[in-house]
C-alpha positions in Angstrom: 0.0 0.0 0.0 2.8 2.7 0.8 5.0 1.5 -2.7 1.5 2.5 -4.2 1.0 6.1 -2.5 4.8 6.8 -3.2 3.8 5.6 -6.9 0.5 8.4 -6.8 3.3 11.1 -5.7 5.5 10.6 -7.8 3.6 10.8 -10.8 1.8 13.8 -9.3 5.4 15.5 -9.4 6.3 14.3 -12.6 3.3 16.3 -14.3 3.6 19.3 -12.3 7.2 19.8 -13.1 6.2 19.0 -16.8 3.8 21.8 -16.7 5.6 24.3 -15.3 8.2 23.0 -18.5 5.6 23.7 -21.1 4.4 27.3 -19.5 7.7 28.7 -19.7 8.7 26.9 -22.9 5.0 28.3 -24.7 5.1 31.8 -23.5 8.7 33.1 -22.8 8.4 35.9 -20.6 11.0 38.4 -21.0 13.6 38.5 -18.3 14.0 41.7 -16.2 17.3 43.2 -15.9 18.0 46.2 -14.2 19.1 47.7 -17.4 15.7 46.9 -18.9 13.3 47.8 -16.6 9.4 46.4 -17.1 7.1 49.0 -18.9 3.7 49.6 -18.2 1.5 51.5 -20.6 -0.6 53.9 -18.6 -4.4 54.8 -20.6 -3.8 57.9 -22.7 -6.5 60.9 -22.0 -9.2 61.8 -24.4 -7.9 64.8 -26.7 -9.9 68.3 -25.7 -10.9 69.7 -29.0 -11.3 73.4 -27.5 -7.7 72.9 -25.6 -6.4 71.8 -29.0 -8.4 74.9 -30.7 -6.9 77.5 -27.8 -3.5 76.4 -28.5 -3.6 76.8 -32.4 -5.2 80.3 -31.6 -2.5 80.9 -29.3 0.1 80.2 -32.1 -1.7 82.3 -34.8 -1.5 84.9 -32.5 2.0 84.8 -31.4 3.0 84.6 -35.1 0.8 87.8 -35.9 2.4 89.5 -33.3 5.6 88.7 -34.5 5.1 89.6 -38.0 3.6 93.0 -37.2 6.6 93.8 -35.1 8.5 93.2 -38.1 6.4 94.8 -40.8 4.8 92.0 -42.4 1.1 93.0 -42.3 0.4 90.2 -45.3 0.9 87.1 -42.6 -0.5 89.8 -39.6 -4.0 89.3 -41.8 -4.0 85.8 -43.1 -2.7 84.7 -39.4 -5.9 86.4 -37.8 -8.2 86.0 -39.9 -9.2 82.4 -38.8 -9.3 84.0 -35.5 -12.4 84.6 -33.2 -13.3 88.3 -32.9 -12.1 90.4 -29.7 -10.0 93.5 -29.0 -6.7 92.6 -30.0 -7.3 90.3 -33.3 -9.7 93.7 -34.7 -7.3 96.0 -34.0 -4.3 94.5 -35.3 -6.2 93.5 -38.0 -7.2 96.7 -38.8 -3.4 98.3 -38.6 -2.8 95.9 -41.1 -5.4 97.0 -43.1 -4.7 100.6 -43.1 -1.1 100.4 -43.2 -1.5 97.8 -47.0 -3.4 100.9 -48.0 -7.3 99.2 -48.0 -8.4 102.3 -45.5 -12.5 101.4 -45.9 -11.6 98.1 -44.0 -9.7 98.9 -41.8 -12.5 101.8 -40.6 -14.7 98.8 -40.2 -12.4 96.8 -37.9 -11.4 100.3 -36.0 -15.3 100.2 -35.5 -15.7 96.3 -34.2 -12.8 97.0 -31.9 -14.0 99.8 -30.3 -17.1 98.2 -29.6 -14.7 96.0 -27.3 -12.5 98.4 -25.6 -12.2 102.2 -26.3 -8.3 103.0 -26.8 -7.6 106.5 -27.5 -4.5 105.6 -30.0 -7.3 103.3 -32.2 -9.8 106.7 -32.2 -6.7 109.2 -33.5 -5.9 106.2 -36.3 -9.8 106.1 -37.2 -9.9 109.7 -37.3 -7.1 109.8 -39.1 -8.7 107.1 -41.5 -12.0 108.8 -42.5 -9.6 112.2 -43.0 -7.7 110.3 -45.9 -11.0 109.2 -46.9 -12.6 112.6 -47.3 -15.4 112.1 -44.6 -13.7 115.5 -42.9 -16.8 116.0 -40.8 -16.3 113.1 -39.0 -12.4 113.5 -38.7 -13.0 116.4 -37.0 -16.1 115.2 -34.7 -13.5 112.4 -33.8 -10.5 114.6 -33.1 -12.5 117.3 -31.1 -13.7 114.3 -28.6 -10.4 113.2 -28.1 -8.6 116.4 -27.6 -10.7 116.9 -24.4 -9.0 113.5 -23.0 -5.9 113.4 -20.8 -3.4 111.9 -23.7 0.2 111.2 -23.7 2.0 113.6 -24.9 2.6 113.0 -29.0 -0.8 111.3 -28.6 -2.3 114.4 -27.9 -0.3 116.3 -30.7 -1.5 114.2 -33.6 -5.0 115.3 -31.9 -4.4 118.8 -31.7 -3.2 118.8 -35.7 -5.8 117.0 -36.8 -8.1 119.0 -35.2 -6.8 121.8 -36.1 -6.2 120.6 -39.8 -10.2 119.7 -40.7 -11.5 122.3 -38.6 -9.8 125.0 -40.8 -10.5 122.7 -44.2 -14.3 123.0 -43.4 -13.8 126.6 -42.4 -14.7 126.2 -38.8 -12.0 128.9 -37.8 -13.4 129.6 -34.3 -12.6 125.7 -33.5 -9.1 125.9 -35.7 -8.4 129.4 -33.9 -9.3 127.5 -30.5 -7.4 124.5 -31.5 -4.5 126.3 -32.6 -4.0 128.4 -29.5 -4.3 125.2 -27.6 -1.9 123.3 -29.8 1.0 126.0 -29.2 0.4 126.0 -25.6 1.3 122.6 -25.5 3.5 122.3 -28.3 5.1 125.6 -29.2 6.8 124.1 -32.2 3.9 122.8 -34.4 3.9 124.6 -37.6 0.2 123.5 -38.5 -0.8 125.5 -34.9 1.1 128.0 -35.9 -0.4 128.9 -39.1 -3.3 128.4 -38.7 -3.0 130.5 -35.7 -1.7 133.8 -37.7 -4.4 132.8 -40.2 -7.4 132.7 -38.3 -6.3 135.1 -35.5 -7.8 138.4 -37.3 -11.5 137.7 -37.6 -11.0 135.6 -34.1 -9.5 137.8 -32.0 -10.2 141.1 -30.0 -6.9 141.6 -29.2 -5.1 140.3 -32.5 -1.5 142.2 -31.8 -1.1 141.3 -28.0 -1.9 137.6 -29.2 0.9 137.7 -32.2 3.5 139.1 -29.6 3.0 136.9 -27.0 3.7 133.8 -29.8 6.3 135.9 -30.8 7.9 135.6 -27.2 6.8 132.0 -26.5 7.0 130.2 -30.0 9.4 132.6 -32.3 12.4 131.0 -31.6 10.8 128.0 -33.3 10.1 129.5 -36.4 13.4 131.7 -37.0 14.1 129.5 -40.1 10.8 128.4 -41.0 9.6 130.4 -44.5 5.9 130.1 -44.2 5.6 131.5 -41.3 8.2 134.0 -41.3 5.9 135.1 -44.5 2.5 135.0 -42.4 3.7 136.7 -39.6 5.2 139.5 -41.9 1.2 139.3 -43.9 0.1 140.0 -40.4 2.0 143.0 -39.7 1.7 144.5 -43.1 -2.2 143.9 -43.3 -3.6 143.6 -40.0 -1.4 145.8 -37.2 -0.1 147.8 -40.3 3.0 148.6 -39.5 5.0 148.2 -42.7 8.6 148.3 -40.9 8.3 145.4 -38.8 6.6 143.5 -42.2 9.7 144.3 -43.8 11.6 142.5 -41.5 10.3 139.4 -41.6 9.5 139.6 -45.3 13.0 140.4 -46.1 14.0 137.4 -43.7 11.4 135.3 -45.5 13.7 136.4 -48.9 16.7 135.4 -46.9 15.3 131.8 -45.9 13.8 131.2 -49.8 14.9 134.0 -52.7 12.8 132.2 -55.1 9.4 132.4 -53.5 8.1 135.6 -55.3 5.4 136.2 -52.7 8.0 138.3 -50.6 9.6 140.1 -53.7 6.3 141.2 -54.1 5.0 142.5 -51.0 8.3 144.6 -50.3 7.8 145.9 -54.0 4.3 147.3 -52.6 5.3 148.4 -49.3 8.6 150.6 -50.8 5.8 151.3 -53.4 3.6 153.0 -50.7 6.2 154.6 -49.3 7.4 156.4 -52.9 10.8 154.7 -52.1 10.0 153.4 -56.1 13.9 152.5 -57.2 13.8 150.1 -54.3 10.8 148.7 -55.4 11.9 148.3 -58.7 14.8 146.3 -57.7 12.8 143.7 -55.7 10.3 143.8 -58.3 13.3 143.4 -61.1 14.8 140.4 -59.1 11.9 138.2 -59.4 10.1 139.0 -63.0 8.2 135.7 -63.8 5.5 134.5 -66.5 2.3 134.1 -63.9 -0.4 135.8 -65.3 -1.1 136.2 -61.8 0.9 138.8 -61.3 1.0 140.8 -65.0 -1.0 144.0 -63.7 2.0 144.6 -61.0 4.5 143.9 -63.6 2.7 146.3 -66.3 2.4 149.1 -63.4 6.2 148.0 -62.6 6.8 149.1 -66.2 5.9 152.4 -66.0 7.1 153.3 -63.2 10.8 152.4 -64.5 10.0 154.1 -67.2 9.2 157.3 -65.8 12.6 156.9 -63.6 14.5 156.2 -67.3 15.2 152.6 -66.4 14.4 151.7 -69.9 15.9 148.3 -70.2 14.0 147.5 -66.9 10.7 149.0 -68.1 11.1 147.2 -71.2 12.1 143.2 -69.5 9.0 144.3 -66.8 6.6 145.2 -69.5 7.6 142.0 -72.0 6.7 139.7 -68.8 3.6 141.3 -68.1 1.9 141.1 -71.8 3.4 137.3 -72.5 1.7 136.5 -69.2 -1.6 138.8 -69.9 -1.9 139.5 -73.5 -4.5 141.8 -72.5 -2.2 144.2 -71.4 -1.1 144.8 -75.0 -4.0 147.1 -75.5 -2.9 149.5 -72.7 0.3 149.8 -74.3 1.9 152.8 -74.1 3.7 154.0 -77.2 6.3 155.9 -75.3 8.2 152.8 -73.9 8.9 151.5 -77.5 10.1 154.8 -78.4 12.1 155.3 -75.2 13.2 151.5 -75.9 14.3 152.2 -79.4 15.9 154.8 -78.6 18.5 153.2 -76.1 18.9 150.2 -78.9 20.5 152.3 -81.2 22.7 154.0 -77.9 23.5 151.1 -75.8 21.9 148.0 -76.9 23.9 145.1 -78.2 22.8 142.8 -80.5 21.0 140.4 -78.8 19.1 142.8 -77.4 17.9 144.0 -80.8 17.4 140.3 -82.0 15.2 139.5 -79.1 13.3 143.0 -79.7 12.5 142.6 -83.0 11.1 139.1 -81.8 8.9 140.2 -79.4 7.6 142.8 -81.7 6.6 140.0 -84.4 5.5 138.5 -81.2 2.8 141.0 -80.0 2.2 141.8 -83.8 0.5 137.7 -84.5 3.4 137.0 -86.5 3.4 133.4 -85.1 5.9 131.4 -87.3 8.6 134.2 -87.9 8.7 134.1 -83.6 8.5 130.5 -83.6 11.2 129.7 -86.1 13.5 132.6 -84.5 13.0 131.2 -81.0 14.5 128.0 -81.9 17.2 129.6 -83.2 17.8 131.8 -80.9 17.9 129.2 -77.9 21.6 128.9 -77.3 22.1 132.9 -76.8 18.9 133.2 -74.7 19.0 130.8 -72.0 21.7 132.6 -70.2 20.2 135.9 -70.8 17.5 138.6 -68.8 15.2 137.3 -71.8 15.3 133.6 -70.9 12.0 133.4 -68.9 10.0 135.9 -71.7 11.3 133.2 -74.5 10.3 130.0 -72.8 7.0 131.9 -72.2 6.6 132.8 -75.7 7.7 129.3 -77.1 5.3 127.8 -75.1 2.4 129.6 -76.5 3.4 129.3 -79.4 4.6 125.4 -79.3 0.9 125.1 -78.0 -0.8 126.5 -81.1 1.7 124.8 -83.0 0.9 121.3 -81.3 -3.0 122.4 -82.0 -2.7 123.1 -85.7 -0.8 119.7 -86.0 -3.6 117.6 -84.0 -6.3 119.5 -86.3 -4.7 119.3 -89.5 -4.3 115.5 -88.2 -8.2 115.5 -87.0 -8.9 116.7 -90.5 -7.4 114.4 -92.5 -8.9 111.6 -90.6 -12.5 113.3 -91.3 -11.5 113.5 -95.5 -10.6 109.1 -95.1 -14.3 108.4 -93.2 -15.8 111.0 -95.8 -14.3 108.9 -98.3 -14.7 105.2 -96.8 -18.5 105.8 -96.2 -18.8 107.2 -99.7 -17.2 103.9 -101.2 -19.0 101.6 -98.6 -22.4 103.6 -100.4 -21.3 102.7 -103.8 -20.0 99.5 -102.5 -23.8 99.1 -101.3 -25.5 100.6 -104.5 -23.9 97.8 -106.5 -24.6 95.3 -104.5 -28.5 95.8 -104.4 -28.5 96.2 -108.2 -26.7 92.8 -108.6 -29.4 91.4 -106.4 -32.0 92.8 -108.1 -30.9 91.5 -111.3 -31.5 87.6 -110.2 -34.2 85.9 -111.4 -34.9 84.0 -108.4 -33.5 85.8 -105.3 -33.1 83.9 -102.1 -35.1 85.0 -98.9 -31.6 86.3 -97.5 -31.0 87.9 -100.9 -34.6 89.8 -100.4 -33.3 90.8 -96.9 -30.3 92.7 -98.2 -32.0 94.1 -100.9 -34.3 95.7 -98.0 -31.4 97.3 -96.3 -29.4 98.0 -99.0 -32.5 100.4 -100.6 -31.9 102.3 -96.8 -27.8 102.6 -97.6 -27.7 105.6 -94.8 -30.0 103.9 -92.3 -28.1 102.2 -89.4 -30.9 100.6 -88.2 -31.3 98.8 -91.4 -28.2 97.3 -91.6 -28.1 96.2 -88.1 -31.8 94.4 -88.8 -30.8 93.0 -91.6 -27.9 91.7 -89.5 -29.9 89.9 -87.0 -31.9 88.7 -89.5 -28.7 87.1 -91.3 -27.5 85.6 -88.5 -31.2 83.9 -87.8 -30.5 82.4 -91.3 -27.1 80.5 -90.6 -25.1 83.2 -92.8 -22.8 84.4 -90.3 -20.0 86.2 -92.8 -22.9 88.3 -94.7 -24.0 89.7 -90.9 -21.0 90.8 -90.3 -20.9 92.6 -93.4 -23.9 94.5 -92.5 -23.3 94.8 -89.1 -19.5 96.5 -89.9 -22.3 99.2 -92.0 -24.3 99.7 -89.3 -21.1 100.6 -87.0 -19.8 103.0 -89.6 -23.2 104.5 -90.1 -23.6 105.3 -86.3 -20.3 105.5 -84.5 -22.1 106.0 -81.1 -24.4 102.8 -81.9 -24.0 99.9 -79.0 -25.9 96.8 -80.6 -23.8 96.6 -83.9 -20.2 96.1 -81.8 -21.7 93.9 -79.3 -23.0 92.0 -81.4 -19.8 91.8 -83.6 -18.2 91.0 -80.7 -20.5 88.2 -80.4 -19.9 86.9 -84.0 -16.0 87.0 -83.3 -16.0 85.0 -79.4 -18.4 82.4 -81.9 -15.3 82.3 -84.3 -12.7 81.6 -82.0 -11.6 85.2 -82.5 -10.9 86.5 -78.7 -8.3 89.3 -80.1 -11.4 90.9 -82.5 -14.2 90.3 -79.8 -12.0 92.4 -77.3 -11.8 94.8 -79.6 -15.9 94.8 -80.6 -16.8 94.6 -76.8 -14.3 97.8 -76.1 -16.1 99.7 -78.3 -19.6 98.5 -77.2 -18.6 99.6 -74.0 -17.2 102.7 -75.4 -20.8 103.2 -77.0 -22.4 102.3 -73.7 -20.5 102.1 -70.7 -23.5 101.0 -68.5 -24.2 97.9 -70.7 -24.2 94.9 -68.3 -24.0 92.0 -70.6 -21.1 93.8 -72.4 -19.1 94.0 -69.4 -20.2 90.1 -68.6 -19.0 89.3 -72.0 -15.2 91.1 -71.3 -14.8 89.2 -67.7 -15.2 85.9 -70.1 -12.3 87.4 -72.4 -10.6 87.8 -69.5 -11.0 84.9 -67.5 -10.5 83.0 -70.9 -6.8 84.7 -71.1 -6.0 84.2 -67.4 -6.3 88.0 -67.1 -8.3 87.7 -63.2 -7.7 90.8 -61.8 -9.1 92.6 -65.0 -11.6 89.2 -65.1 -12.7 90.3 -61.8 -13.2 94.4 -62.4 -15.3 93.5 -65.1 -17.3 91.3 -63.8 -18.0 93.4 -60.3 -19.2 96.1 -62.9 -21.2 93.9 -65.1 -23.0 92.8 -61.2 -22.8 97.0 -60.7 -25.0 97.9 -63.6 -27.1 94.1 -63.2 -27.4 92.9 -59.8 -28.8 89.7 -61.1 -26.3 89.0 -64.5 -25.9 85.2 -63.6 -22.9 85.2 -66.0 -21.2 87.8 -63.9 -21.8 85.7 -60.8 -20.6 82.7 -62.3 -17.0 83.9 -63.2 -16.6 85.1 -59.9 -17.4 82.1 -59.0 -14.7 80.1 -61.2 -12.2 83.3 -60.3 -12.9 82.3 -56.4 -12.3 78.6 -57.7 -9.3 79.4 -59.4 -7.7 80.4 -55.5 -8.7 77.7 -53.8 -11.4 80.0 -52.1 -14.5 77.3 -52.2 -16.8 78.6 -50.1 -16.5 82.3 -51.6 -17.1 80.5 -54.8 -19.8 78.6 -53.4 -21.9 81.9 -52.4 -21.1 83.5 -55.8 -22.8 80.1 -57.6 -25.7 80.1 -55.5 -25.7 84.1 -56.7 -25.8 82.4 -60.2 -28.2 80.1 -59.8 -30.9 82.4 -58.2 -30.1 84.6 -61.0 -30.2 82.6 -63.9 -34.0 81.4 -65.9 -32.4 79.5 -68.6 -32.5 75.4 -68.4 -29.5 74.4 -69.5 -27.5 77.3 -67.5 -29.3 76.8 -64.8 -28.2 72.7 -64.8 -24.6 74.1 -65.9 -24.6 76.0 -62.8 -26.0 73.6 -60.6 -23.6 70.7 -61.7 -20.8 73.3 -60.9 -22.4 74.0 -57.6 -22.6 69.9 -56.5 -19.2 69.5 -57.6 -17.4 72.7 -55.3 -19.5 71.1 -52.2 -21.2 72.8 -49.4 -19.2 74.3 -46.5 
């Protein structure tokens, strides 16, 4: 009995020992070693689409901010633009905007932003903005709230100026007088202030000379070197305080800043004038002669006056200056100066002088190719001379008339070849019918252009018989008439469009451009024409001109589906599905033609919904 239990146990430890063979032998764990410790995969988390959305938007951000510190306004836009709207995103956007040059946007997304948070800086830009717009109005309403807030300090500068800027454009000079006196409190350097101080100042204030002194004392030393208003302050002393000694001074400064602004030669000319101090006033008058019409009654009065001191050469240059710039004047002429100026000629003149004198006197007596022809022969020895600016004046007027008679003659001849085309297109048109009429049997399209041909100066004929050409399958023969009814009216818009039409059925996109030019030419309103040049367009690649005409075609036909459609393809054409998506849909509300509409509809299924 015990051999057989040691039997039962031995067995029993035979098969366990086997088992523990076959589990190690079937699934060969790995061994661990310290240098491979055992891994245990933990359960990854769920992804959190709005984390994963914040941290994209966080990126776009950082990479708009990056490119606008840097200039790059193109990725500032297309890095926001997938953005959610709030403060920043609008108003970066819209300094993008305005600083690529596409101001109406950028007013809009000043707007949104400030619906967010008011910032002062984004109300002087939008002001700013609808001042390079030409909405002055509400520049000014703009910069007139802002001036009364407490701004840094170039902040409220750029306030100040603007104010004071569209307040004096819309001749509001009580604010721009206001503004101004403001502005140089804080900013004692602004020239704008300071202008338009001096300018408004005399109808503004009661005490107009105490005011000009004090800015005198507290903003002079700003405007030693500045020549506008060195000039206004000298305008003010001369005109408003009168006192013609101080004007001087700064007018003669105002000479010394900029010799060749005449405004200053001028006004000491009339203050020495006043004064009977006349040779002085000839000589600032002298220095600065010029061809401005503007200024030819001073120049004329100039004239006499040297004359009567026996300037004569002075009286002479003055008085040539005043009738090349007023020919007017030549009937006030006093006979005396050419006497006078004849006489000192033959005394002291040399022999340009008596050249250019016998010029002008062909000049003022209509003898316009002798003075023209001298001129240009004369060029070298003038342009260095006292007659320099009198010559270029006369060559001028006379290159003008010269450049008119050549465009007429030019106009005229073209007249003579359509006098004479339209005659030979008549004759062209007489034979014709009497060949028709000579057939025994003549055709139903033969009987058509007999009926216009018996109307050969009718327009409207020709371009019937055109249509009715066309109907019949004989394309070429519609032309021909079509081409008559264009000459025959050259304002007519059927007969080119239509042309047009003929040619884009050809093949012929070069002549259809041309037709559909001049239909639009003829009729720039014309919807269908404009439609019909996008397709030119799009059909050569051309988009930008693809798109222009399209928008128009839309402008003058809010429902021309063809118009929609090639906005559509142009949308397609950068990768801009849904834009082009909305512009089919456009199309197909548009459009009452079956097979367009299926056209458009197949287009539609295959850009997909977005």
């Amino acid at each position: 009995m015990k051999e057989i239990k040691l039997v039962l146990f031995i067995a029993v430890l035979v098969i366990a020992c086997l088992g523990v063979a076959a589990y190690y032998f079937v699934f060969k764990p790995v061994p661990v070693t310290p240098t491979q410790p055992l891994q245990v995969k933990a359960d990854e988390p769920e992804a959190d689409p709005a984390a994963e959305k914040a941290a994209r938007d966080q990126k776009l951000l950082e990479t708009a901010r990056n490119a606008n510190l840097r200039g790059d306004y193109d990725t500032v836009i297309e890095s926001l633009k997938p953005l959610d709207e709030n403060y920043e995103v609008l108003s970066m956007l819209a300094y993008a905007f305005a600083r690529k040059g596409h101001l109406e946007t950028a007013i809009v997304l000043f707007e949104r932003a400030m619906t967010y948070e008011r910032m002062p800086r984004d109300g002087y830009a939008l002001a700013g903005l609808y001042e390079q717009t030409g909405d002055i109005t509400v520049a000014m309403t703009l910069y007139e709230v802002l001036s009364h807030l407490n701004l840094p300090e170039n902040l409220s500068r750029g306030v100040l100026e603007g104010l004071v800027r569209t307040s004096f454009f819309l001749s509001e000079n009580k604010t721009a007088y206001e503004a101004s006196k403001k502005l140089l409190q804080r900013h004692p350097d602004s020239e704008i202030g300071a202008i338009t101080f001096l300018r408004t100042l005399p109808e503004q204030s009661e005490s107009p000379l105490a005011e000009v002194e004090l800015f005198e004392r507290t903003s002079g030393k700003h405007f030693e070197d500045n020549h506008a208003v060195t000039t206004w302050l000298a305008s003010f002393y001369s005109e408003v305080a009168k006192q013609p000694e101080k004007a001087l001074s700064y007018y003669e400064r105002a000479l010394k800043l900029d010799a060749a602004v005449f405004i200053p030669h001028l006004e000491i000319y009339k203050i020495f004038t006043a004064k009977g101090e006349h040779k002085k006033a000839l000589e600032h008058i002298s220095a600065f002669r010029t061809d401005n019409p503007s200024y030819s009654d001073v120049f004329f009065e100039a004239s006499m006056t040297a004359l009567e001191l026996k300037d004569i050469k002075n009286a002479f240059l003055l008085y040539a200056t005043a009738v090349v710039g007023k020919p007017i004047l030549l009937a006030e002429s006093e006979r005396g100066l050419f006497i006078a100026y004849e006489k000192y000629l033959k005394k002291s003149g040399s022999q340009l002088d008596k050249d250019f004198y016998k010029l002008f006197y062909d000049y003022i007596n209509a003898k316009r190719e002798t003075t023209y022809d001298d001129l240009v022969k004369m060029y070298d020895q003038l342009k260095d001379s006292p007659y320099v600016d009198i010559a270029r004046a006369i060559y001028n007027e006379r290159a003008k008339e010269k450049r008119a008679d050549e465009e007429h003659q030019k106009k005229y001849k073209a007249y003579l070849k359509e006098v004479a085309e339209y005659e030979q297109m008549v004759k062209e048109m007489e034979a014709e019918r009497k060949r028709l009429e000579a057939l025994s049997k003549p055709s139903p399209a033969d009987l058509v252009k007999i009926k216009a041909l018996n109307k050969p100066h009718d327009s409207k004929a020709q371009y019937e018989a055109a249509v009715e050409l066309s109907r019949m399958g004989y394309s070429n023969d519609a032309k021909s008439f079509l081409r008559d009814a264009a000459r025959l009216a050259p304002d007519a818009y059927e007969p080119r469009y239509s042309l047009a039409i003929l040619a884009l059925n050809d093949g012929d996109n070069l002549t259809a451009r041309n037709y559909v030019n001049d239909a639009l030419a003829a009729d720039p309103s014309s919807s269908q024409a404009w439609s019909l040049s996008a397709a030119l367009y799009l059909d050569a690649h051309e988009n930008e001109d693809a798109e222009i005409a399209a928008n128009n075609a839309i402008r003058y036909n809010p429902k021309n589906s063809d118009a929609w459609k090639i906005l559509g393809q142009l949308s397609l054409r950068k990768n801009e599905f849904q834009q082009a998506g909305d512009y089919i849909d456009r199309a197909i509300a548009s459009e009452q033609n079956p097979d367009k509409l299926k056209e458009l509809k197949d287009l539609r299924t295959s850009i997909g919904y977005y």
